[in-house]
RODO-2510 file (C-alpha; in nm, 4 decimals, decimal comma):
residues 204
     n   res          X          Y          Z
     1     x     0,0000     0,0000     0,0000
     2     x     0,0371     0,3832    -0,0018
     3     x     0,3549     0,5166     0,2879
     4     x     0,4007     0,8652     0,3358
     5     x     0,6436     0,9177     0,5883
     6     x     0,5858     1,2579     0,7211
     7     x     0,4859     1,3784     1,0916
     8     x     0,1256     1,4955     1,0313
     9     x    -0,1674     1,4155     0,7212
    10     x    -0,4156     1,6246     0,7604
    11     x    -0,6559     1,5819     0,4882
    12     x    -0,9617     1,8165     0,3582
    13     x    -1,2796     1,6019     0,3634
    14     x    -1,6150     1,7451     0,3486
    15     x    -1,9143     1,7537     0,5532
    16     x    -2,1087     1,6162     0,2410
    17     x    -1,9389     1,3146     0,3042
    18     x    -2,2580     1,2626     0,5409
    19     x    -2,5475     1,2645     0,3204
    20     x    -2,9138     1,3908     0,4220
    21     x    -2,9318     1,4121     0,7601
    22     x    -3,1561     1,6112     0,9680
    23     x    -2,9378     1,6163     1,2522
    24     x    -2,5572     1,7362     1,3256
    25     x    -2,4208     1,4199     1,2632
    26     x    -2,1373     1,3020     1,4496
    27     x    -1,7796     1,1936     1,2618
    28     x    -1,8565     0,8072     1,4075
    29     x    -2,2044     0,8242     1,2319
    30     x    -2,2772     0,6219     0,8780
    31     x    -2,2189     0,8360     0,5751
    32     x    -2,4623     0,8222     0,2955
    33     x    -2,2718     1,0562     0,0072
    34     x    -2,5732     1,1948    -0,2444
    35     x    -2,3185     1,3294    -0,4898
    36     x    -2,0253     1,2731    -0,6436
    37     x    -1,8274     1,5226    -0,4396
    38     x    -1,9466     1,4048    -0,1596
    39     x    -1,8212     1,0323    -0,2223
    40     x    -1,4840     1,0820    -0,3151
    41     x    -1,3911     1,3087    -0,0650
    42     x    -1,5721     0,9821     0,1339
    43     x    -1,3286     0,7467    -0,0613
    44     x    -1,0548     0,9831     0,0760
    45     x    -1,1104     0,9733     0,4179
    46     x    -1,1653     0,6029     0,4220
    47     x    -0,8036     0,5536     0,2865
    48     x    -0,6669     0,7760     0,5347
    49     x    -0,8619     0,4739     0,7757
    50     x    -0,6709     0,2095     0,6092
    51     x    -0,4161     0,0301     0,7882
    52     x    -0,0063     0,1133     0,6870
    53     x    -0,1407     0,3738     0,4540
    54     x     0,1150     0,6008     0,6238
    55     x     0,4134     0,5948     0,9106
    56     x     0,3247     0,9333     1,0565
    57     x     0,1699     0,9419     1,3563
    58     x    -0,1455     1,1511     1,2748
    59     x    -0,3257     1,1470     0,9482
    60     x    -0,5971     1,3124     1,0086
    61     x    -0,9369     1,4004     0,8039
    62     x    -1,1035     1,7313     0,8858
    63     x    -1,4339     1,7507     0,7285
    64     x    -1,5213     2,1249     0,6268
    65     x    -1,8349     2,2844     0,6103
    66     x    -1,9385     2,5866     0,4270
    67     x    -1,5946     2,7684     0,4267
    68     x    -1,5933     3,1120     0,3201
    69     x    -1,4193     3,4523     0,3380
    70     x    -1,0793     3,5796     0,1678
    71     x    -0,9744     3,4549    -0,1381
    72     x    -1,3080     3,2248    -0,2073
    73     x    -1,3768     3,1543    -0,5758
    74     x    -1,5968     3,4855    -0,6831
    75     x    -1,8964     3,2143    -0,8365
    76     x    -1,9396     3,1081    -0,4915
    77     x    -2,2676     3,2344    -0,3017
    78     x    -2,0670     3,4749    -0,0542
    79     x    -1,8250     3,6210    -0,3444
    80     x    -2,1995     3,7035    -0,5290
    81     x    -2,3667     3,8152    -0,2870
    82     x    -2,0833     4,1054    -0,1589
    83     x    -2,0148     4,1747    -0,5471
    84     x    -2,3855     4,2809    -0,6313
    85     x    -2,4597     4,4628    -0,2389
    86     x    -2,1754     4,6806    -0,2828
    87     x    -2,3731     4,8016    -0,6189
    88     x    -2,6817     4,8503    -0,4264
    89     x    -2,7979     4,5071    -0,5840
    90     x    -2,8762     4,1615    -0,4935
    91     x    -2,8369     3,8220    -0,7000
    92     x    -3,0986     3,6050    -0,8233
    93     x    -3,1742     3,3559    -0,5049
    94     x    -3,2508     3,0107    -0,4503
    95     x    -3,4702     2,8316    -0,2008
    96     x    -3,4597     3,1031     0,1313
    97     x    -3,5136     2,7641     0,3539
    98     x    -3,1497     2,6331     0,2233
    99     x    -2,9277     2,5772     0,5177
   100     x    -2,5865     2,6077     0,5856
   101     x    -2,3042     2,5962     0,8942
   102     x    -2,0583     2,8990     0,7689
   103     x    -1,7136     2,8726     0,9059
   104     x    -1,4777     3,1218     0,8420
   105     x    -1,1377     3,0492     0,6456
   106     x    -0,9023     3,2079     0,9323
   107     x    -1,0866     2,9739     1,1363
   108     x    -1,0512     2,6599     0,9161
   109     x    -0,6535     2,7381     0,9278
   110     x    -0,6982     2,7181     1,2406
   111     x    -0,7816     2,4020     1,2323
   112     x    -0,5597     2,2720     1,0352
   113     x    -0,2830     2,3680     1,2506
   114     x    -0,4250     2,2640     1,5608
   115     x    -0,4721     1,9033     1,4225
   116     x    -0,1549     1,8855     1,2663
   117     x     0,0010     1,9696     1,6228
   118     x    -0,2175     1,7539     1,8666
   119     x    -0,4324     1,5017     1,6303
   120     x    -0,2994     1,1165     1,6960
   121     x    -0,3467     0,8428     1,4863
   122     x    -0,5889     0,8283     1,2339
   123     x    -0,8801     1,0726     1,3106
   124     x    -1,1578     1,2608     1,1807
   125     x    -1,3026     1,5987     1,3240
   126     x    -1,6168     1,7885     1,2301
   127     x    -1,5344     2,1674     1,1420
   128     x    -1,8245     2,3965     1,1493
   129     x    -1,9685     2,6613     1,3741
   130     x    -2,2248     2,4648     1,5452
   131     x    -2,4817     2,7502     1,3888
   132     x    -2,6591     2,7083     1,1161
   133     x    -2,7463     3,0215     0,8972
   134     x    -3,0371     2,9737     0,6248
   135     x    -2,9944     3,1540     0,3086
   136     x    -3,2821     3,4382     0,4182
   137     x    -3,0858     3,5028     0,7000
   138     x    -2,7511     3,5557     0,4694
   139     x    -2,9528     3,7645     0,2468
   140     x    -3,0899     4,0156     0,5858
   141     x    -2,7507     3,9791     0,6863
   142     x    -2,5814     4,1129     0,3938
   143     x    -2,8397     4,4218     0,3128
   144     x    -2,8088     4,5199     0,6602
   145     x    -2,4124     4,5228     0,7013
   146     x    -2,3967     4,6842     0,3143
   147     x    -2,7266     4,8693     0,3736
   148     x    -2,8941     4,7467     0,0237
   149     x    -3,2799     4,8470    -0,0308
   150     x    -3,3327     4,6212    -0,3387
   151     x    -3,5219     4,3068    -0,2177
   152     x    -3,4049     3,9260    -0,3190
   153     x    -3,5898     3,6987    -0,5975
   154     x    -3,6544     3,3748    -0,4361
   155     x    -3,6734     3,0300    -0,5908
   156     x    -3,5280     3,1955    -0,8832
   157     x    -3,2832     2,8817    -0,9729
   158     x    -3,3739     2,5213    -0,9222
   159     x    -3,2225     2,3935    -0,5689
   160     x    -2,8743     2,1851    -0,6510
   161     x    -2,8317     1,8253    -0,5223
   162     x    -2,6724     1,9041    -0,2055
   163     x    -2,9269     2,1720    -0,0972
   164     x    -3,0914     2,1140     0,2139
   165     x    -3,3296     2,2539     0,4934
   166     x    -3,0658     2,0636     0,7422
   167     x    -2,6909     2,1029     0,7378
   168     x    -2,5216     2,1724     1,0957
   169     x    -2,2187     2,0904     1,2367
   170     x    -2,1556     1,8543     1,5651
   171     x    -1,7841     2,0122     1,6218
   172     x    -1,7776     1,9036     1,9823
   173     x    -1,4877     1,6122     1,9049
   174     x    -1,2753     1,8981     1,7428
   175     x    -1,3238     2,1469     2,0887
   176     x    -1,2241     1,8503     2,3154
   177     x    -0,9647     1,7281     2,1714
   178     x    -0,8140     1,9807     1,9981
   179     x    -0,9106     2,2660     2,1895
   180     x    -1,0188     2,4121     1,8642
   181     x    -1,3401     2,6448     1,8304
   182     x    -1,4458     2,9126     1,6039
   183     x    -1,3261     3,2644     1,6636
   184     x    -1,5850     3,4271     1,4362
   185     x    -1,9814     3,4468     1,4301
   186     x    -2,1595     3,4851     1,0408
   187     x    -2,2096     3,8364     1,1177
   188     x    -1,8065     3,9187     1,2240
   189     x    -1,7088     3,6924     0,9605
   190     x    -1,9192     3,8127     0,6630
   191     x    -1,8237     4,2105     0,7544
   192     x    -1,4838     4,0918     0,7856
   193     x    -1,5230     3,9592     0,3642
   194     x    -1,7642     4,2300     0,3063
   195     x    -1,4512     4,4665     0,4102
   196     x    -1,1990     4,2807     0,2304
   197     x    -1,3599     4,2999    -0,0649
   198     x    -1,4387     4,6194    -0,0808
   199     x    -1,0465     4,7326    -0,0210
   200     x    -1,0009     4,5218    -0,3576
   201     x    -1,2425     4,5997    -0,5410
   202     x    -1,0541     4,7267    -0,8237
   203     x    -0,8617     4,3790    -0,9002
   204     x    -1,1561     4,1872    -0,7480
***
């Protein structure tokens, strides 16, 4: 089989590695993938279960929920969003029910670090907020904090296969063992982009 001989593997799973649920599922809990995505990031983390896939000591999946911030590909829902408040304007929306956990980036570094320094063994750790944040409440959110008066367009794409009314993180493994926990809320995190942006906005 596969041996990497290095101190610490941490690999970037994904939360969609779970499936529908309608809970915060734990990292012990069955995973049901409903897309592609979702199953090889699955097929992933399994190998990082394997035995004598690797001789360092931790090799370690962390499976990532809805990171934004910084840097995040300008297609993505946050990018959009900041791109057409700070013209006074809002994007066509999906399905307002849509859920997601939001974790900021600085906080996914985080992380990283953290289980790259304390993680043993082969391990997998939820990393989300613990909150979850519809996609009304991202939409009040963002006209408050760039103080927008147009009003959204629900329902005004079809939902995509991962969309869901349910999708929470159970991060309690990661704060107990790795003494890791989010530094941000939505709202600090989303001004934080929201200001980031704006500074860039010429080569953004």
């Amino acid at each position: 089989g596969l041996l990497i001989d290095c101190e610490a593997f941490i690999h970037a799973g994904s939360s969609l590695e779970y499936g529908e649920k309608d809970h915060a599922p734990r990292e012990d809990e069955v995973c049901e993938p409903t897309t592609n995505y979702g199953l090889t990031k699955l097929s992933a983390t399994l190998c990082t279960l394997a035995p004598r896939v690797t001789q360092a000591d931790n090799y370690t999946t962390l499976r990532l929920y809805s990171v934004y911030g910084p840097w995040e590909a300008p297609t993505r829902l946050i990018p959009t969003l900041i791109d057409h408040g700070l013209r006074g304007e809002l994007p066509p929306m999906a399905n307002p029910d849509n859920a997601r956990d939001f974790v900021h980036v600085d906080d996914v570094c985080s992380a990283f670090i953290a289980a790259a320094e304390k993680s043993k063994g082969a391990q997998i750790y939820n990393i989300g907020t613990g909150v979850q944040t519809t996609l009304r409440d991202v939409v009040t959110m963002g006209k408050r904090l760039m103080q927008v008066d147009a009003e959204p367009v629900w329902n005004a794409s079809d939902n995509r296969p991962w969309d869901t009314g349910v999708w929470v993180a159970n991060a309690e493994k990661a704060r107990t063992e790795l003494g890791w926990q989010p530094r941000y809320t939505f709202e600090q995190g989303l001004q934080q982009t929201i200001e980031w942006t704006r500074e860039r906005l010429p080569a953004w």
